[in-house]
C-alpha positions as CSV (number, residue, x, y, z in Angstrom):
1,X,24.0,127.9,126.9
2,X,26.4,126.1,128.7
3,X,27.1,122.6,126.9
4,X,27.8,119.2,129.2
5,X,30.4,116.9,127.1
6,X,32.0,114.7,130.1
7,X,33.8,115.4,133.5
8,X,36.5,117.1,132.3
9,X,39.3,114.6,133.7
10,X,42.5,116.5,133.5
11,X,44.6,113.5,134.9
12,X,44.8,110.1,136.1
13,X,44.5,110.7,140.1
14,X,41.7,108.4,141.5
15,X,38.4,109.8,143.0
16,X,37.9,110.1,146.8
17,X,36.0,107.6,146.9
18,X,38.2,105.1,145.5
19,X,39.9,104.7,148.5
20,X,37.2,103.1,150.4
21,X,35.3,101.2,147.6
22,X,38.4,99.4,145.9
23,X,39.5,97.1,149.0
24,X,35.5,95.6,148.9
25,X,35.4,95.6,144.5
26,X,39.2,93.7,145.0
27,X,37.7,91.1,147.9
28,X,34.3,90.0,146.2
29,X,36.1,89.8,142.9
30,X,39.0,87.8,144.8
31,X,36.3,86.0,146.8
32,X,34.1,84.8,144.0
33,X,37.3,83.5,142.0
34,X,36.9,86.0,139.1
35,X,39.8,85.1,136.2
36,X,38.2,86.1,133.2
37,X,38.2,89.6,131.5
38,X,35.7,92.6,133.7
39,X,34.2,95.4,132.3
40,X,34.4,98.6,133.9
41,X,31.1,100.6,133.2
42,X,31.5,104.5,133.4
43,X,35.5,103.8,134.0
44,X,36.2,107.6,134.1
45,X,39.9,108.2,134.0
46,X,40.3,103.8,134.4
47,X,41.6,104.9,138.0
48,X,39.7,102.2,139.4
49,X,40.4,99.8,136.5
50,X,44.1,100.2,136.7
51,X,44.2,99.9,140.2
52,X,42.9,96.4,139.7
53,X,45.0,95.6,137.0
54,X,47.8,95.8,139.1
55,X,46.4,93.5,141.7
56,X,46.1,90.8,138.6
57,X,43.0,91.0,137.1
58,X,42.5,91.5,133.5
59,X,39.5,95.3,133.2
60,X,38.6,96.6,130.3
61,X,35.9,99.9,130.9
62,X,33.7,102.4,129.1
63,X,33.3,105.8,129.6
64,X,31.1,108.4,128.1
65,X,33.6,111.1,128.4
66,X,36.3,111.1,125.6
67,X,39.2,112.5,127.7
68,X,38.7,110.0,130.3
69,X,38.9,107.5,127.8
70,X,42.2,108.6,126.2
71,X,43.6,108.9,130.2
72,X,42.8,105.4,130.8
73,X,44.0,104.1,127.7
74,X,47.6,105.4,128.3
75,X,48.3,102.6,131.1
76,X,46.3,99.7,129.0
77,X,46.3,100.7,125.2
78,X,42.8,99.3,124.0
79,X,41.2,99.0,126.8
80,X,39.1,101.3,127.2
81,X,36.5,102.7,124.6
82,X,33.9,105.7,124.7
83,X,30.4,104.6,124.9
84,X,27.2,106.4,126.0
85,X,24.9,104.4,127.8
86,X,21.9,105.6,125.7
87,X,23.5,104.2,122.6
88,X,21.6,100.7,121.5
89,X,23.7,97.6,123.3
90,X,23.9,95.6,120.6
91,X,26.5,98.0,119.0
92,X,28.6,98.0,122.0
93,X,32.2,95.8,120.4
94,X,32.7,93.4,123.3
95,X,31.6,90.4,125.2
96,X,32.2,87.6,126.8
97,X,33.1,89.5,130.2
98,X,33.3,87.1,133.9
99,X,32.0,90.1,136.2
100,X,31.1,93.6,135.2
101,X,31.8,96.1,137.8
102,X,30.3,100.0,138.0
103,X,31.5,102.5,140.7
104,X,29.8,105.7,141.3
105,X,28.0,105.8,138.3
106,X,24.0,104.9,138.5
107,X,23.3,107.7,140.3
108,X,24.7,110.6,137.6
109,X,22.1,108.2,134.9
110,X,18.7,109.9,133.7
111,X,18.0,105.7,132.5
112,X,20.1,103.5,135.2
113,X,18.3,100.6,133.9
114,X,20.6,101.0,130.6
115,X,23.5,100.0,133.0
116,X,21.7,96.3,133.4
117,X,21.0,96.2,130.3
118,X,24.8,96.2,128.8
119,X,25.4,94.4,132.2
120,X,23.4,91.5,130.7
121,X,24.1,91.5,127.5
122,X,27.9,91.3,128.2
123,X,27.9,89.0,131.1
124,X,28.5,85.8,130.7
125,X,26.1,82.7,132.2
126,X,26.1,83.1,135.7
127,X,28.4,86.2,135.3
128,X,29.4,88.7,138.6
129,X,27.9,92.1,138.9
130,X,29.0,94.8,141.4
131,X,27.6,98.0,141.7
132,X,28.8,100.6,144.2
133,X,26.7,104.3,144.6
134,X,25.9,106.4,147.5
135,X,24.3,104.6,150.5
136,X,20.8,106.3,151.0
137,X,18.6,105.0,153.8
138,X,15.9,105.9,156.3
139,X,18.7,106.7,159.4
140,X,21.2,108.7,157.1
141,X,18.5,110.6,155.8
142,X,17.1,111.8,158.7
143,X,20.7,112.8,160.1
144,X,21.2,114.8,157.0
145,X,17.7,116.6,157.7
146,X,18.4,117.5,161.3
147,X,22.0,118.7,160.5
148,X,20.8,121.3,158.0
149,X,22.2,119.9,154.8
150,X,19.8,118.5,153.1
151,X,19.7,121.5,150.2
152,X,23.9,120.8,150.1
153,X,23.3,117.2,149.7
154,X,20.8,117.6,146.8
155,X,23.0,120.6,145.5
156,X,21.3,122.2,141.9
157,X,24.1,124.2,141.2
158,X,26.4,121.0,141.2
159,X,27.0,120.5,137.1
160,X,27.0,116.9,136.6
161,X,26.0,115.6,140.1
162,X,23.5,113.1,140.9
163,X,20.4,112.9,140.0
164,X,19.1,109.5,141.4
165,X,19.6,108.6,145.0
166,X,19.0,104.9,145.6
167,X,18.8,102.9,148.8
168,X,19.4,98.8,148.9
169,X,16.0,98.4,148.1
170,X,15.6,100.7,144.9
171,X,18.8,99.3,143.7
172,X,18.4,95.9,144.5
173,X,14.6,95.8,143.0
174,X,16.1,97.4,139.9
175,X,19.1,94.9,139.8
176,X,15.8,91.8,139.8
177,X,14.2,93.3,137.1
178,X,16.5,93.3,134.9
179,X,17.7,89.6,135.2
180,X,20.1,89.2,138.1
181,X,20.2,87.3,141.6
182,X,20.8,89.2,144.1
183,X,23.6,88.0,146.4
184,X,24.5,90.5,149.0
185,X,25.2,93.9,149.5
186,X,27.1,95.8,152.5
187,X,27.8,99.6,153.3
188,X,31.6,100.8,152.9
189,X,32.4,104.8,154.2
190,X,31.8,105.8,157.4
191,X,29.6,104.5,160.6
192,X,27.1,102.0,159.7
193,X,23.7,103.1,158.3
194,X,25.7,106.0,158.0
195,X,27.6,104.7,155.3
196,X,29.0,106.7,152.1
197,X,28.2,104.1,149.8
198,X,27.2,100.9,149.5
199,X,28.4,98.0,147.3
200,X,25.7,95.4,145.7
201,X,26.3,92.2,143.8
202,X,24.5,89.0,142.1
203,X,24.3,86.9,139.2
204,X,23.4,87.0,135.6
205,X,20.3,85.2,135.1
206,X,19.4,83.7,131.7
C-alpha cells in the first residue's frame, strides 16, 4: 500500500499559482497596515513566505510535510516548523501573530475547520486572516461541465489533490462559524466568475 507522507518538495521554486495570488496576499497585507509577525499555514516549501519576506514583512509558516519544512527553513532558520493540522492547537509553540495567511491549502483538508481553529487561537484581537483556494461558482462550474472536463477537474487518480471545493459562500460561512468578520473577498486568475482562485479575508472575533 502506497503510503502518503507530504508533497514531496524537491526544491524551493514557487507553485503556479503563486504568481497570481502573491500581488493580492502583498496588497491587503500592505493595505490593512500589517507590521507584526504572520503565520503562514500549510507554507509548503515557504515559497510564498519568502517571497514576502523580501517585500518586508516578518512570516513565519507551518507545514505538515517535513521536507518542505527543512526547504523553507534554509532562507529563514526557525521559521518554519512541521505541524499537522489534526494535532490539538494548544500544543502548537507560537502566538501572538498580526494576520495569518493560508494559500492553496483548505481544499487538500479532510477537517478545514482545523485551519480556523489555529487561525483563532494564534491571531491576535482583531487579527487579519487571508485565505486563498480555488474559485468554485455556479458560472465556472457549468463551463467546466459543457467543456467535457468535469472528470479531469475532480481527477481520482491525482495523489494528494483536493478534496473540498468551496465557493465564497461555503468558505465564507465556514470562516463565521468559527469566529471571524468577514471583510471581503475577490477572484484572482483568469476572466471573472471564471476565476482560478479566490482570496477571502476578515477579522478575529473574540
Amino acid at each position: 500500500m502506497k503510503k502518503i507522507t507530504g508533497f514531496n518538495y524537491q526544491n524551493e521554486a514557487p507553485g503556479g499559482a503563486q504568481k497570481y495570488i502573491l500581488p493580492h496576499l502583498s496588497k491587503l497585507l500592505s493595505a490593512k497596515k500589517v507590521s507584526g509577525k504572520i503565520l503562514d499555514i500549510g507554507c509548503g516549501n515557504g515559497s510564498m513566505a519568502r517571497a514576502l519576506a523580501k517585500e518586508g514583512f516578518d512570516v513565519w509558516g507551518c507545514e505538515w510535510d517535513c521536507n518542505g519544512v527543512g526547504l523553507a527553513n534554509r532562507s529563514n532558520p526557525g521559521h518554519f516548523t512541521v505541524w499537522d493540522l489534526n494535532d490539538p492547537i494548544e500544543r502548537f509553540p507560537w502566538n501572538d501573530f498580526a494576520a495569518v495567511i493560508s494559500s492553496e491549502v483548505i481544499e487538500h483538508l479532510f477537517v478545514p475547520r482545523n485551519l480556523f481553529l489555529l487561525a483563532h487561537r494564534v491571531l491576535q484581537a482583531d487579527g487579519l486572516l487571508i485565505v486563498t483556494t480555488p474559485y468554485h461558482g455556479y458560472i465556472k462550474n457549468l463551463a467546466i461541465c459543457m467543456a467535457g472536463k468535469w472528470d479531469r477537474h475532480h481527477d481520482v487518480t491525482h495523489d494528494r489533490g483536493h478534496i473540498k471545493f468551496l465557493s465564497p459562500r461555503t468558505l465564507g460561512g465556514m470562516m463565521k462559524a468559527e469566529g471571524f468578520q468577514i471583510e471581503g473577498w475577490k477572484g484572482c486568475g483568469r476572466l471573472p466568475a471564471l476565476w482560478k482562485s479566490m482570496v477571502m479575508w476578515g477579522r478575529r472575533l473574540g
